[in-house]
C-alpha positions as CSV (number, residue, x, y, z in Angstrom):
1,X,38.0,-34.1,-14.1
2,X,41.1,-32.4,-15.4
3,X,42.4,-29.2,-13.4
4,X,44.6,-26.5,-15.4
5,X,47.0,-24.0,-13.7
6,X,46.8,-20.9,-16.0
7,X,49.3,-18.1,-16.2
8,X,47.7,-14.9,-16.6
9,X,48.4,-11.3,-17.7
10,X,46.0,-8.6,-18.2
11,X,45.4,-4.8,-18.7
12,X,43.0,-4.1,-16.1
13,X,41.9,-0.8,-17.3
14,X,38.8,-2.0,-19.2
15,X,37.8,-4.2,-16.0
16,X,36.0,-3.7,-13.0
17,X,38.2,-6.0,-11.1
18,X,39.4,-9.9,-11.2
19,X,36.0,-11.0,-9.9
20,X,33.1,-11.7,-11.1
21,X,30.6,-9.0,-10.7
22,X,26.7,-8.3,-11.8
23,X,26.4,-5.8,-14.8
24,X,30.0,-5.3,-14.8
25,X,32.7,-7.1,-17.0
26,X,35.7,-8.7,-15.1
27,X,38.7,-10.6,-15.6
28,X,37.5,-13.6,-14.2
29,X,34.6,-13.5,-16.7
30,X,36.1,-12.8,-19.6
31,X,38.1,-16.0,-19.1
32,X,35.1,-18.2,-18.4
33,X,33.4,-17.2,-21.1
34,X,36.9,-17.7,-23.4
35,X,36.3,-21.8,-21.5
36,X,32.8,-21.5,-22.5
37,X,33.7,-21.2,-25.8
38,X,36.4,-23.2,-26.3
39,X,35.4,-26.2,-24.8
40,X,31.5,-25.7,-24.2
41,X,31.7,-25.5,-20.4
42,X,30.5,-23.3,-18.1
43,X,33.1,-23.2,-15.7
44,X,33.9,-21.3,-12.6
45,X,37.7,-20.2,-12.5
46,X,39.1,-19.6,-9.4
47,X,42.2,-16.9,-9.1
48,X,44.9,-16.0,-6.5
49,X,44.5,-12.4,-6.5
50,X,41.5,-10.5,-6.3
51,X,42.4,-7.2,-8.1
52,X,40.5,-4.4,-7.8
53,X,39.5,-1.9,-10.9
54,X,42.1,-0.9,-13.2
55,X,44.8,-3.0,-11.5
56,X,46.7,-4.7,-14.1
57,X,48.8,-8.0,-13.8
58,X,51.7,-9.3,-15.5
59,X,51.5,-13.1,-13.1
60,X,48.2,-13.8,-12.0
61,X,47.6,-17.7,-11.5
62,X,44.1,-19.2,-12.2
63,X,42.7,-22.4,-12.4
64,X,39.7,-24.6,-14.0
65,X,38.4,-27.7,-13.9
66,X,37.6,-29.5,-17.2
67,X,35.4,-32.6,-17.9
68,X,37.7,-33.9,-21.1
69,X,41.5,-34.0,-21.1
70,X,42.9,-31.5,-23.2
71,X,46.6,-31.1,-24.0
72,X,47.7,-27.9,-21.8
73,X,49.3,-26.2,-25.2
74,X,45.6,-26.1,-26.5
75,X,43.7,-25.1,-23.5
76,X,46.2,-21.8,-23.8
77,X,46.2,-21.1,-27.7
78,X,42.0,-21.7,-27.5
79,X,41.7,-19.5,-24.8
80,X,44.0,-16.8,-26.5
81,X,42.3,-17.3,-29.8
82,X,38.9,-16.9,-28.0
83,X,39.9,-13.5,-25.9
84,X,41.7,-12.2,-28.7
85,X,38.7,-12.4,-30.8
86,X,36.4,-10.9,-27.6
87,X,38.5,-7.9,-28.0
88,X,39.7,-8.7,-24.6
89,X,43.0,-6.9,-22.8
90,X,43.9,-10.7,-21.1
91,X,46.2,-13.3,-22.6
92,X,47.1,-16.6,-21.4
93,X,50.9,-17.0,-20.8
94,X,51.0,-20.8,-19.9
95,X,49.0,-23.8,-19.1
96,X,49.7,-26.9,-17.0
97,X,47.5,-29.6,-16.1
98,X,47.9,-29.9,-12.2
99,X,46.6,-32.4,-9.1
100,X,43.6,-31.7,-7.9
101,X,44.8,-30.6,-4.6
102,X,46.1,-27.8,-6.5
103,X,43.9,-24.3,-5.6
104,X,45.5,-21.0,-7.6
105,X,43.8,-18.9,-4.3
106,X,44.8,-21.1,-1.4
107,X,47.9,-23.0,-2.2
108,X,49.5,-19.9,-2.6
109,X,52.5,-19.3,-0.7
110,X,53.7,-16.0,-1.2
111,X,52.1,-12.8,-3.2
112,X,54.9,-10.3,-5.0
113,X,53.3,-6.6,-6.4
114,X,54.8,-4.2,-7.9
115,X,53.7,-0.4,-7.6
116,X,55.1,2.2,-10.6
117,X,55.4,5.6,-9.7
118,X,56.5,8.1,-12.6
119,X,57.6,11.3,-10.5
120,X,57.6,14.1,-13.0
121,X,56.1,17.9,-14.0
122,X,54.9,16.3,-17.7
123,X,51.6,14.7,-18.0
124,X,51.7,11.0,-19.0
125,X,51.0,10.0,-22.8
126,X,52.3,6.1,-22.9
127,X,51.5,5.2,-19.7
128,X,48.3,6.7,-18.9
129,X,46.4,4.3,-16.4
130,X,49.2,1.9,-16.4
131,X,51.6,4.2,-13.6
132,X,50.4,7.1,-11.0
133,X,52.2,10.5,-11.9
134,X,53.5,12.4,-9.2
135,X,54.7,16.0,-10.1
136,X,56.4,16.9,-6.8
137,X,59.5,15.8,-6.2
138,X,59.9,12.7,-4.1
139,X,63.0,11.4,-2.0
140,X,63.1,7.3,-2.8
141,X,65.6,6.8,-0.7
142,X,63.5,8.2,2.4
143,X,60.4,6.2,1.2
144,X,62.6,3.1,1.1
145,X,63.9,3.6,4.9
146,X,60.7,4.1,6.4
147,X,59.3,1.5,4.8
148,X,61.4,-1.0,6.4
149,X,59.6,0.2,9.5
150,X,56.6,-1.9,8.0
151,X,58.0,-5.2,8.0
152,X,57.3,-7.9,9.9
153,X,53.9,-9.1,11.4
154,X,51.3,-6.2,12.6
155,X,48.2,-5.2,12.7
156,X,47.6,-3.1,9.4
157,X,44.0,-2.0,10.1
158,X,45.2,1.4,9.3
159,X,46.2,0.4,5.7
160,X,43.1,-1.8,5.7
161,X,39.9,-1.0,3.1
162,X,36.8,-0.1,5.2
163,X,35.2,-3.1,3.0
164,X,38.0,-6.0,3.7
165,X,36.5,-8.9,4.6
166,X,39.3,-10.5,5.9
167,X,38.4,-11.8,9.2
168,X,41.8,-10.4,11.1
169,X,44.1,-7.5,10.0
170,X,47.0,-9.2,11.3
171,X,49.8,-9.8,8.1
172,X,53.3,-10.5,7.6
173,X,55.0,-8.5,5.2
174,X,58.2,-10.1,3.9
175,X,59.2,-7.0,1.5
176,X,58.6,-3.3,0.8
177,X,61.8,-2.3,-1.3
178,X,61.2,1.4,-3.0
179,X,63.9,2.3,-6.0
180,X,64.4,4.7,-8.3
181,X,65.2,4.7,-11.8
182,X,65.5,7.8,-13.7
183,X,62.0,9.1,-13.1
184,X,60.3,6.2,-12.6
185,X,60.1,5.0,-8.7
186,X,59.2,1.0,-8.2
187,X,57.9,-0.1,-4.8
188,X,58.0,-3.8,-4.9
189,X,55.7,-5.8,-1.9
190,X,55.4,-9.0,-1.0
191,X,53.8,-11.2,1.4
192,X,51.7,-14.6,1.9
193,X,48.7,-12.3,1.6
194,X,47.9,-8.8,1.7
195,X,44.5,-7.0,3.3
196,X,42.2,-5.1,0.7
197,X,43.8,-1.9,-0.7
198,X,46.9,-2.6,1.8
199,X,49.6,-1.9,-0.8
200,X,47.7,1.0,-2.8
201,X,47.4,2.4,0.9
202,X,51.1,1.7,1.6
203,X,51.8,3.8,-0.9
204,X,49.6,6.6,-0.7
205,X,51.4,6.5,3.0
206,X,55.1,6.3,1.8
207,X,54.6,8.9,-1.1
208,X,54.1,12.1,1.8
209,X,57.2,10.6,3.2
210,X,59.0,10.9,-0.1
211,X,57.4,14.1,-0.4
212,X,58.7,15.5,3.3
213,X,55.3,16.3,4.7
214,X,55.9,12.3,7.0
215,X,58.5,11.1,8.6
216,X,59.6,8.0,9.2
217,X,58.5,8.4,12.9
218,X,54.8,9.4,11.1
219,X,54.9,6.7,9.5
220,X,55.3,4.2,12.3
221,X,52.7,6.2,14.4
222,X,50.4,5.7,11.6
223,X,50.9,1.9,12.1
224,X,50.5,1.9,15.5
225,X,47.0,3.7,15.6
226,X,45.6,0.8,14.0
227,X,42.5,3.4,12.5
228,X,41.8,4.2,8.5
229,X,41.8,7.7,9.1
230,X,45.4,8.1,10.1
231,X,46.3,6.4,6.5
232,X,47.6,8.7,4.1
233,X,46.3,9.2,0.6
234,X,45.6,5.8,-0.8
235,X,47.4,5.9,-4.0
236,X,44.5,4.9,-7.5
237,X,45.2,1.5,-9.0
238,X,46.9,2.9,-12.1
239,X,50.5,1.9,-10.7
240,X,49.6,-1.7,-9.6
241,X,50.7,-4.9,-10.8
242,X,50.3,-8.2,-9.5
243,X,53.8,-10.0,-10.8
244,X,53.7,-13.3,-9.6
245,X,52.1,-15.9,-7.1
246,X,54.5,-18.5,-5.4
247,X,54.0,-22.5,-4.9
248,X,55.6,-25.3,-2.8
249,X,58.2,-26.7,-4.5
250,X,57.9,-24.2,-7.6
């Protein structure tokens, strides 16, 4: 039984999330039924990244196991074809037959998100659900120190969802670079894996800093308490974009 890697972008405004869910139309659905009708097969397609509502993604992997070879050029265009004609906001951006010791969720070695912040008085017209406006004024360069304070392995049950269920809050974040450019601010994370709502929480934490009502001091002590209520504001999903999943040897 063939397995596929499958690149994948999506809006996720028109989605409850990457997973499957009851009465609800996801990501991971509208795919399976693109299989379904492209090669008859009701299939279950496993992802790296669960994203939640209205997260977007510009390099989600996936994969799916076929029963009949298929050349990996026309798994893609069939399964474009098919979600283009679904009216769905997902296209495939490659497709590579791989072993099947290959697993898009497990084998994954490293996660890399992006968060867009556009910090300005006007309302957004273009990017509406695809970036979080912030009218105050924010100082990135502030953000992006007391971020660094974040690094390393902790205990992030403070920018942990209520409803993870992760069996330990422990992580190791790798990155948490904050940037401006013009009025747009970009907070890039990465890490082998990330709690639920742990970035979007990050955030939400980072943006009083860059707003001067936290320190950098505030934001460690927020760390340290190792509680959901001393989290900031956790920032909506507009802003979020899972950008790529890393391999060994890739």
């Amino acid at each position: 039984m063939p397995r596929y890697r499958l690149d994948v972008e999506y809006d996720g405004v028109p989605y409850a999330g990457w997973q499957r869910q009851a009465g609800q139309h996801s990501v991971q659905a509208a795919l399976e039924q693109a299989v379904l009708a492209f090669s008859g097969e009701t299939v279950g397609i496993r992802g790296a990244g669960r994203t939640d509502a209205g997260v977007h993604a510009t390099g989600q992997v996936a994969h799916v196991d076929l029963s009949k070879p298929w050349a990996a050029n026309t798994v893609a265009n069939a399964l474009n074809a098919h979600l283009a004609t679904a009216g769905e906001r997902v296209a495939v951006l490659a497709a590579a037959e791989v072993p099947d010791t290959f697993d898009a969720r497990f084998s994954a070695i490293a996660r890399h998100y992006l968060y867009r912040i556009v910090n300005r008085r006007a309302p957004l017209a273009l990017e509406r659900g695809r970036a979080w406006r912030v009218p105050g004024s924010l100082d990135a360069e502030a953000m992006h120190e007391a971020a660094q304070g974040l690094l390393g392995r902790h205990d992030f049950t403070t920018f942990r969802s209520a409803h993870c269920q992760a069996d330990s809050p422990l992580r190791t974040l790798d990155r948490l670079d904050v940037a401006r450019h013009g009025d747009v601010i970009e907070i890039r994370a990465s890490a082998r894996s990330f709690l639920h709502n742990q970035v979007r929480s990050m955030v939400g934490s980072l943006k009083e800093v860059g707003a001067g009502k936290w320190t950098a001091r505030d934001l460690a002590a927020a760390l340290g308490a190792r509680d959901r209520a001393a989290c900031g504001q956790v920032a909506p999903p507009d802003g979020l974009y899972l950008t790529r999943v890393d391999y060994p040897g890739a």
